[in-house]
KOLTIFI-319102 format. One record per residue (C-alpha): x, y, z; residue in one letter. Coordinates in steps of 0.5 Angstrom, whole numbers. Example, Ala and Ser with C-alpha at 12.3 -4.5 7.8 and 13.67 -1.06 7.14 Angstrom:
2
<<25, -9, 16>, 'a'>
<<27, -2, 14>, 's'>
This chain:
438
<<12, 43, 37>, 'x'>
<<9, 37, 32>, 'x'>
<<14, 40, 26>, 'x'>
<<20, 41, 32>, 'x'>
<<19, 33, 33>, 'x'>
<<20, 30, 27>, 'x'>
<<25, 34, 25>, 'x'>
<<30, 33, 31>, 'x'>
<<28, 25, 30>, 'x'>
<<29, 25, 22>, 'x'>
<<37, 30, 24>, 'x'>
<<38, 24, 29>, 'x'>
<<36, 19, 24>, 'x'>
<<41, 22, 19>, 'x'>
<<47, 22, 24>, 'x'>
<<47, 15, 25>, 'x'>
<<46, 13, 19>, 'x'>
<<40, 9, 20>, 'x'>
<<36, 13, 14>, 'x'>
<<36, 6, 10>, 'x'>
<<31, 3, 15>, 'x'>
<<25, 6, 12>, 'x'>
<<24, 13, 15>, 'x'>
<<18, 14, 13>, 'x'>
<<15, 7, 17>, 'x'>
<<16, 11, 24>, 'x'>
<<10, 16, 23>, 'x'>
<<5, 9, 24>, 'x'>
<<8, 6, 29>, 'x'>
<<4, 5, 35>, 'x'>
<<8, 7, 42>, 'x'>
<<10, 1, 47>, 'x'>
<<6, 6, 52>, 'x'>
<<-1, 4, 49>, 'x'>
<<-6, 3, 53>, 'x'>
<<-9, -4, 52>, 'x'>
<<-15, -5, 49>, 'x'>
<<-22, -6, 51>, 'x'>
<<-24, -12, 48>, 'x'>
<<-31, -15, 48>, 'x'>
<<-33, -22, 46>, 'x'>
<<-38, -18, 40>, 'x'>
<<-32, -14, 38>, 'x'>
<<-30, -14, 31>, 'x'>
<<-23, -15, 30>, 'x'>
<<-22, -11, 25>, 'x'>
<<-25, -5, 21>, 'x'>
<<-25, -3, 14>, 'x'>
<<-27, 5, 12>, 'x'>
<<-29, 7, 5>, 'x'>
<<-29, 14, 5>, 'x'>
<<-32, 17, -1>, 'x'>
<<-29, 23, -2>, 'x'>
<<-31, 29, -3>, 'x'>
<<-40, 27, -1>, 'x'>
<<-43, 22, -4>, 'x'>
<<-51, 23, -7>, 'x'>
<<-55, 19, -1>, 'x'>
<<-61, 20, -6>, 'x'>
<<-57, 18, -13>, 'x'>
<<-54, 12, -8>, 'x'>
<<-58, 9, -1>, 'x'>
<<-63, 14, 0>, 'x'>
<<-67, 15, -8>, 'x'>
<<-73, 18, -7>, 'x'>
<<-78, 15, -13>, 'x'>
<<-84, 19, -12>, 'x'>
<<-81, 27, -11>, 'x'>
<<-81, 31, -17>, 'x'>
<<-75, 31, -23>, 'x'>
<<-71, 35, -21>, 'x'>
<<-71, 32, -14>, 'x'>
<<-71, 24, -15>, 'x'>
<<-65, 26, -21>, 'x'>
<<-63, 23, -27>, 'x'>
<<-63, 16, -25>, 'x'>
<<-67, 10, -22>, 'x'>
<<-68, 5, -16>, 'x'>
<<-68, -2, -16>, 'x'>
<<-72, -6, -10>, 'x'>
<<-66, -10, -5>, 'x'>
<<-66, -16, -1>, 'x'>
<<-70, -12, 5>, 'x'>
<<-77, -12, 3>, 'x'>
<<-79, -5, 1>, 'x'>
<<-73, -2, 2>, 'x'>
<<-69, 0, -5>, 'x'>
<<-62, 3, -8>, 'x'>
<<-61, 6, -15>, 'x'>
<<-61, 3, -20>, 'x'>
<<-53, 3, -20>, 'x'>
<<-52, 0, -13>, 'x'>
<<-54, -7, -16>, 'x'>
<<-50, -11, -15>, 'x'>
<<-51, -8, -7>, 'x'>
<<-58, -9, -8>, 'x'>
<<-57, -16, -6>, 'x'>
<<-53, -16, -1>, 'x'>
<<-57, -11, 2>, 'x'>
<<-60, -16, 8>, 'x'>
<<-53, -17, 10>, 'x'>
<<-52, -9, 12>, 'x'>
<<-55, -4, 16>, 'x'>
<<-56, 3, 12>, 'x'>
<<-57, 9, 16>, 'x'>
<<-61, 14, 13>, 'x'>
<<-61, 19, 18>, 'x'>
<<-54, 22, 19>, 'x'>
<<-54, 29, 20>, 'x'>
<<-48, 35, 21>, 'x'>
<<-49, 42, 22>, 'x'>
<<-41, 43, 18>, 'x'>
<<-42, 43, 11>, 'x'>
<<-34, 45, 8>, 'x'>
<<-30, 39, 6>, 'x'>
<<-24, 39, 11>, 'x'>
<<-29, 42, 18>, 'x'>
<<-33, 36, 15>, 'x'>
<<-28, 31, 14>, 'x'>
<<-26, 32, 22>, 'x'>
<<-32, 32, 24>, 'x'>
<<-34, 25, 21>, 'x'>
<<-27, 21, 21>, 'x'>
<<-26, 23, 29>, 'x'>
<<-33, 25, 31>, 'x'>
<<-30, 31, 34>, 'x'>
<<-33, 38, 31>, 'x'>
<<-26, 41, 30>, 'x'>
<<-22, 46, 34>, 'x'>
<<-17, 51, 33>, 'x'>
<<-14, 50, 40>, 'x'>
<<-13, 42, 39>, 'x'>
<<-13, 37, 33>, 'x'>
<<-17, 30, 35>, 'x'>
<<-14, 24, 33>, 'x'>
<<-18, 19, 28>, 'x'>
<<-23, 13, 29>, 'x'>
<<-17, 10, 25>, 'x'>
<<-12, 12, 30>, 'x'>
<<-15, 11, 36>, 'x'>
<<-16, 4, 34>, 'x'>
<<-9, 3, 30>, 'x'>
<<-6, 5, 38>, 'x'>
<<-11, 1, 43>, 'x'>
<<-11, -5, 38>, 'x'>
<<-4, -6, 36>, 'x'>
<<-3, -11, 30>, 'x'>
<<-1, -18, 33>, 'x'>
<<4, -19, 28>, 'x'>
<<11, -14, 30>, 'x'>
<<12, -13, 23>, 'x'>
<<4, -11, 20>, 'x'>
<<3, -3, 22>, 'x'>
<<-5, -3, 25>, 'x'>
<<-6, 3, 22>, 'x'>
<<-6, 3, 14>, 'x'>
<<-9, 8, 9>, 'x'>
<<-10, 5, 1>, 'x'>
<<-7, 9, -3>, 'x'>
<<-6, 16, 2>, 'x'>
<<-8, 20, 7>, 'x'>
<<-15, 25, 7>, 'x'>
<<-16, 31, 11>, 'x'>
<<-18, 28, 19>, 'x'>
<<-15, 21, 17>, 'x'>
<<-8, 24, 22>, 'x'>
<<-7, 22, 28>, 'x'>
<<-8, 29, 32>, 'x'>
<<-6, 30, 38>, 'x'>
<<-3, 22, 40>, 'x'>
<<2, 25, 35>, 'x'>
<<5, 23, 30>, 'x'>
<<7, 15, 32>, 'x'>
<<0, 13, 31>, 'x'>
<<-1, 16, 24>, 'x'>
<<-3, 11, 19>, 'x'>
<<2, 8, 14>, 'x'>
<<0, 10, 8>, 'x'>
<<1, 6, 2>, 'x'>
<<3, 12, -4>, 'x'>
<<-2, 14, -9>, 'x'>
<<-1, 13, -17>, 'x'>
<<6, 19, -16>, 'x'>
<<10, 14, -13>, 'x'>
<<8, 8, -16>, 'x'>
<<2, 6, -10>, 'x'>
<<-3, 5, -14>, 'x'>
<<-6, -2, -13>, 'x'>
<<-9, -3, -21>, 'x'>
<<-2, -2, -24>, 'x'>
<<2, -7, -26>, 'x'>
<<8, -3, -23>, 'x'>
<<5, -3, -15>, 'x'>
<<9, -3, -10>, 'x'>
<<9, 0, -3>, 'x'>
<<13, 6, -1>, 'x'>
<<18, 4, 4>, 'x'>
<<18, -3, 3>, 'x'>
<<23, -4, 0>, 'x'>
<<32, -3, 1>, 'x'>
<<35, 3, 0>, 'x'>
<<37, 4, -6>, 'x'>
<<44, 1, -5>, 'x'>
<<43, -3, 0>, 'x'>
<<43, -11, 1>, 'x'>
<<41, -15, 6>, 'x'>
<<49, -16, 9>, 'x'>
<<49, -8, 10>, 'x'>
<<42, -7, 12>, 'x'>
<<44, -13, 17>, 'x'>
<<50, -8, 20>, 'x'>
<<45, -3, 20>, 'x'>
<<41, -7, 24>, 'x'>
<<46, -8, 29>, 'x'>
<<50, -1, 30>, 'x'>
<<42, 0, 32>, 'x'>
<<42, -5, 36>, 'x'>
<<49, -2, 40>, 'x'>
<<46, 5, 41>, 'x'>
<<40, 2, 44>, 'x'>
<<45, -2, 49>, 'x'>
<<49, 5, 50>, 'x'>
<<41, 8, 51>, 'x'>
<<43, 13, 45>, 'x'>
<<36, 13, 44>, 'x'>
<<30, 15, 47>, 'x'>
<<25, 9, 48>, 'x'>
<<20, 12, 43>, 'x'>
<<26, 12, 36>, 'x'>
<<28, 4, 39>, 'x'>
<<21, 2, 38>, 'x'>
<<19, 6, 32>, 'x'>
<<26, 3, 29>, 'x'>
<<26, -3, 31>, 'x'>
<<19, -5, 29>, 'x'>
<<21, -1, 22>, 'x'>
<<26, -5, 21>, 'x'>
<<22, -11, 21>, 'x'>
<<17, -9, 17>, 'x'>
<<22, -7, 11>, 'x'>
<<26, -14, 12>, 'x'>
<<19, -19, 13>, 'x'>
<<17, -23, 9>, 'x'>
<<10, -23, 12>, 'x'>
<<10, -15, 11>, 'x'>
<<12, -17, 3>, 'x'>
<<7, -22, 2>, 'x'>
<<1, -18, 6>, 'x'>
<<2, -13, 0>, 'x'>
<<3, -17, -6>, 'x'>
<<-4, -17, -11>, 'x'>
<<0, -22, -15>, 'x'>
<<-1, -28, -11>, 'x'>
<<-8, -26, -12>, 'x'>
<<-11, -30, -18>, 'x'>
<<-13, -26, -23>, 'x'>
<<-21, -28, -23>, 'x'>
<<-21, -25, -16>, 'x'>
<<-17, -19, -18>, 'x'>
<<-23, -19, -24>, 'x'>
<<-29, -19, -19>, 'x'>
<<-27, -12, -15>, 'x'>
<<-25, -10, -21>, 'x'>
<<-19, -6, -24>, 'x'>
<<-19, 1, -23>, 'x'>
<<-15, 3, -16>, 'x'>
<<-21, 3, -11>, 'x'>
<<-22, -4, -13>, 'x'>
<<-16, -6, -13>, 'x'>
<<-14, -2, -7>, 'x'>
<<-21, -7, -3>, 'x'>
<<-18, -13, -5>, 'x'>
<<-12, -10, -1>, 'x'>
<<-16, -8, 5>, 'x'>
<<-18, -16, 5>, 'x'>
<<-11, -18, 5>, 'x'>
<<-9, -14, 11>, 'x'>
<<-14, -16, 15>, 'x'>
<<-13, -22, 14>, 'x'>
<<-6, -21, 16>, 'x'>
<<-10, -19, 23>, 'x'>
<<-9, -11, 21>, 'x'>
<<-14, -7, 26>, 'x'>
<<-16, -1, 21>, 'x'>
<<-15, 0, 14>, 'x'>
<<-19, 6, 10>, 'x'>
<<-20, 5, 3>, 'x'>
<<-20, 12, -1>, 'x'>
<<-23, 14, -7>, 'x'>
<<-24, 21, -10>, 'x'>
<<-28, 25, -13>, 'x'>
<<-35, 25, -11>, 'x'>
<<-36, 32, -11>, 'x'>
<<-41, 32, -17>, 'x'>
<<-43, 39, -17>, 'x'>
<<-45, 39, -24>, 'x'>
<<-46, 34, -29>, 'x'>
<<-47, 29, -24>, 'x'>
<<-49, 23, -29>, 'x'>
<<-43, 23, -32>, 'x'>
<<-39, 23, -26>, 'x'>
<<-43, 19, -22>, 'x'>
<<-46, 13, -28>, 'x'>
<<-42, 14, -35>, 'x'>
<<-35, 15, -33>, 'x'>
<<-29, 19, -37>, 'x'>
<<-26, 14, -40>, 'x'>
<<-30, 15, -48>, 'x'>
<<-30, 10, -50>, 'x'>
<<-35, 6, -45>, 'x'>
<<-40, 8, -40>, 'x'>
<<-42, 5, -34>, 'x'>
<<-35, 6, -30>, 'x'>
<<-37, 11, -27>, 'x'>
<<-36, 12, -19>, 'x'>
<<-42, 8, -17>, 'x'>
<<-41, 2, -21>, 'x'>
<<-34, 2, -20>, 'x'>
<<-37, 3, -12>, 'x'>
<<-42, -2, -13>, 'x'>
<<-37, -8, -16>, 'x'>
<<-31, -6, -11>, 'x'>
<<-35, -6, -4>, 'x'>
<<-39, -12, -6>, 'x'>
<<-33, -17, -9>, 'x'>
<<-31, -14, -2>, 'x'>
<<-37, -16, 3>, 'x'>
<<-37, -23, 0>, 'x'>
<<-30, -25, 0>, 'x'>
<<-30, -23, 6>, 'x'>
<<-36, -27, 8>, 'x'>
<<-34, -33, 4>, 'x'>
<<-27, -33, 8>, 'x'>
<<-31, -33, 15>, 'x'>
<<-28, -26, 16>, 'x'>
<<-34, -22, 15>, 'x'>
<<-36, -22, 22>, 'x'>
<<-30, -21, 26>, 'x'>
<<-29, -14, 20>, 'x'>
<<-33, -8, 20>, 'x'>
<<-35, -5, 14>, 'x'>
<<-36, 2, 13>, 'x'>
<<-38, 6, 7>, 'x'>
<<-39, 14, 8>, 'x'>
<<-37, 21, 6>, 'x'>
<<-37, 27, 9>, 'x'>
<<-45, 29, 7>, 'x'>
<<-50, 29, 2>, 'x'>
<<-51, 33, -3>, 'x'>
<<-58, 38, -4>, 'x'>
<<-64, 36, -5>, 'x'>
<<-65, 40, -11>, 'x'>
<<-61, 39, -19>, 'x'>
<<-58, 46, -20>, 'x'>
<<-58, 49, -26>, 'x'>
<<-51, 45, -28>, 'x'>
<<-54, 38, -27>, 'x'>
<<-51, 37, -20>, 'x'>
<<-52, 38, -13>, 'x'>
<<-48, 41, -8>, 'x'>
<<-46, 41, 0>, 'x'>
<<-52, 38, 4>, 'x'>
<<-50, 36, 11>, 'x'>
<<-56, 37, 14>, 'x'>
<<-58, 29, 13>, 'x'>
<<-54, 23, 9>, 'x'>
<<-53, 16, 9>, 'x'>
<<-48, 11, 11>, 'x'>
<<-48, 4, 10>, 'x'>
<<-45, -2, 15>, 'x'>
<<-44, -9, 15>, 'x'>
<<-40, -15, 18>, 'x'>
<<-36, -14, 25>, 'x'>
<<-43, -16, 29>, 'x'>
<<-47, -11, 25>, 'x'>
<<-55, -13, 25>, 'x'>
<<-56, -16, 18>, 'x'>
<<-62, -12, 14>, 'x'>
<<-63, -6, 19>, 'x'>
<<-64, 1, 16>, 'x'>
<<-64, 6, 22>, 'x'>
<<-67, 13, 21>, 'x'>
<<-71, 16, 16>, 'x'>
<<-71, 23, 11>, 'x'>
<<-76, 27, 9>, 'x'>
<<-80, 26, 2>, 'x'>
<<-75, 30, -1>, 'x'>
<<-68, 27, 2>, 'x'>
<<-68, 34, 5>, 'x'>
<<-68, 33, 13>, 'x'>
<<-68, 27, 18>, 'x'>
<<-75, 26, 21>, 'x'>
<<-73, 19, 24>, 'x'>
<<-68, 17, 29>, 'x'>
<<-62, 22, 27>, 'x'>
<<-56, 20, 28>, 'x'>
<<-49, 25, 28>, 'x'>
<<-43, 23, 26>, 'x'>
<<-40, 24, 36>, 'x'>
<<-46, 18, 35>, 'x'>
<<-42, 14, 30>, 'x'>
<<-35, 15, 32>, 'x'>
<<-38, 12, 38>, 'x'>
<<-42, 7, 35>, 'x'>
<<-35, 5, 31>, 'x'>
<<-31, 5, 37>, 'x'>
<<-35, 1, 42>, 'x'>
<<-36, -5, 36>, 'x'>
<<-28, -5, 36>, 'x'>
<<-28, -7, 43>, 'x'>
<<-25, 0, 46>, 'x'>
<<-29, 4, 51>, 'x'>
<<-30, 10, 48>, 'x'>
<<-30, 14, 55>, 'x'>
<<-22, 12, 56>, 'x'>
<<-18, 18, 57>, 'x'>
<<-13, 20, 52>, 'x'>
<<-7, 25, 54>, 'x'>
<<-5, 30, 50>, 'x'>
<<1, 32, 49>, 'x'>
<<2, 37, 54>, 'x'>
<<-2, 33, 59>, 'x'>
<<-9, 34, 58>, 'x'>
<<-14, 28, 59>, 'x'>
<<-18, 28, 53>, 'x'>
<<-24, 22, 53>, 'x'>
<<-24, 19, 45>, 'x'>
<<-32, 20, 45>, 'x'>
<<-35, 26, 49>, 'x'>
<<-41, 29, 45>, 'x'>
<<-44, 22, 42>, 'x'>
<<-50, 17, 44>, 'x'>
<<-48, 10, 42>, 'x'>
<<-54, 8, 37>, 'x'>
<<-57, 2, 40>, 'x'>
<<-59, -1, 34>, 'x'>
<<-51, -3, 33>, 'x'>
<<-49, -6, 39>, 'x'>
């Protein structure tokens, strides 16, 4: 049905001559149709997911265990924070100090310890169906908490898209705008950035885009089209000839010193981007960086990095500098405490080193750090076992955390949505609010 949609949209599109306007912004639009959100006074404005792609090592990152055995306690070791008697590795310390303005849950668990069940799981807070796919916290937030500027999509991912980030069953208007990965010139940390479908087509001036724009306005008078395609081309053509949207995406007007304080590899880059877009009133922006899979040699993946020539530019240090510089840019802009903050993965990783010097799937319990949007500052929720194996605290499932989430985003996580064949679907059915959070 799904596959059925977008072809008949983009036939129409190609018949009318309004390919140009920018196809591919339509899938991130919200509908004229969405329900207003719920808001609250403590409700943030704004959230920013760091997804860790692939499971990120609670006990290589929020969760060492410094008095196990070796082949538990890993490689590396922990470093005191700025919360009494609470420590991180080592190689969080520029988190370390910022860790009195967050809130560190210990105690995630989920029974789905596959990659793409996982993702699901954690980014929609539904376990997965083979009759229904559920649309994303990002989704959800992206159609009930529409950006105020008409031409800013609410819904952005930096710099593309994951299994469980889509829009499910609400369809393909409430999908994120994807930035583009490195293969289409979306890579933030190029010098050669730019966003995807941001641009006039090719041979395509402002005098002919404005004839465009208006052919599109005669079909809308003549109610050729349906009140989806005129909202979804109308809000395309805003985007594409907006400066405001041309300025939201342009690293270059950053200085370089802050450039440099997240660092120059995408996902630091791709951080600083997320601040401009909230700053610009986006509601949801995921930021992704890959490669947290460490099933062998995790030392290297996770500390040293690849680059040869230097080490300590691995994934925890290249974490560690991105989501610092992200947390005090914000606090330092007066936007942290309207913008949620959210670092996590799909799970952790075992409690053990196998024989390759990694560790594989583990999501019977992990971790998830929090901060800003009207979190509590210097809180750590739930406690592992002595050798980070299972939550023996205050467990915490990722129904629990959508839940949480969407309520800090001023949505009533009960309000039903419909699918597309007419069925109401509450956004959150299984989860229990973490009281602590709200």
């Amino acid at each position: 049905m799904l596959t059925s949609r977008l072809n008949n949209r983009r036939n129409f599109l190609h018949l009318g001559g309004l390919l140009p306007l920018g196809l591919g912004l339509v899938p991130w639009l919200s509908r004229r149709d969405a329900i207003a959100a719920t808001t609250s006074k403590a409700a943030a404005k704004s959230c920013i997911l760091l997804w860790l792609d692939g499971g990120p090592s609670h006990l290589e990152m929020w969760d060492p265990k410094t008095d196990a055995p070796s082949e538990v306690r890993g490689p590396f070791g922990s470093m005191a924070t700025s919360i009494p008697g609470v420590h991180f590795s080592e190689n969080l310390r520029q988190l370390s100090s910022l860790a009195h303005r967050m809130t560190i849950i210990r105690s995630m668990t989920s029974p789905l310890g596959e990659h793409g069940l996982a993702n699901n799981y954690m980014l929609t807070g539904y376990q997965p169906s083979p009759s229904l796919e559920y649309p994303s916290i990002g989704s959800i937030v992206g159609q009930q908490r529409k950006s105020n500027r008409p031409s800013m999509p609410s819904y952005i991912g930096i710099p593309e898209q994951r299994i469980g980030m889509g829009s499910g069953f609400l369809g393909v208007d409430a999908a994120p705008f994807i930035t583009g990965n490195a293969y289409s010139g979306g890579d933030p940390s190029s010098s050669t950035f730019r966003v995807r479908d941001l641009d006039f087509y090719p041979g395509i001036d402002s005098v002919r885009f404005q004839r465009r724009r208006n052919f599109l306005a005669e079909l809308e008078g003549q109610d050729r089209m349906d009140t989806g395609q005129k909202f979804a081309m109308g809000l395309a053509s805003e985007m594409v000839s907006s400066p405001t949207a041309r300025d939201a995406f342009d690293l270059q007007q950053e200085p370089a010193s802050v450039r440099e304080r997240y660092g120059n590899k995408t996902f630091g880059q791709s951080c600083l981007l997320a601040r401009r877009l909230v700053e610009r009133n986006v509601p949801f922006v995921t930021v992704v960086q890959t490669g947290w899979d460490t099933h062998e040699n995790l030392t290297l993946a996770l500390r040293d990095g690849y680059s040869g020539a230097k080490v300590g530019v691995g994934l925890i240090p290249t974490f560690d500098q991105a989501a610092s510089a992200l947390i005090e840019d914000l606090e330092r802009r007066g936007l942290l405490q309207a913008t949620l903050v959210v670092a996590m993965g799909e799970f952790g990783r075992t409690p053990k080193l196998n024989p390759r010097g990694g560790r594989d799937h583990w999501p019977r319990v992990f971790s998830v750090m929090l901060c800003g949007g009207g979190t509590p500052q210097g809180l750590v929720i739930g406690r592992s076992d002595r050798v980070g194996e299972s939550p023996i605290e205050r467990p915490v499932t990722p129904a629990d955390l959508t839940r949480t989430i969407i309520t800090r985003m001023g949505i009533d996580p009960d309000q039903l949505l419909q699918t597309t064949d007419g069925r109401p679907i509450p956004i959150n059915q299984h989860g229990k609010s973490i009281s602590e959070l709200l």
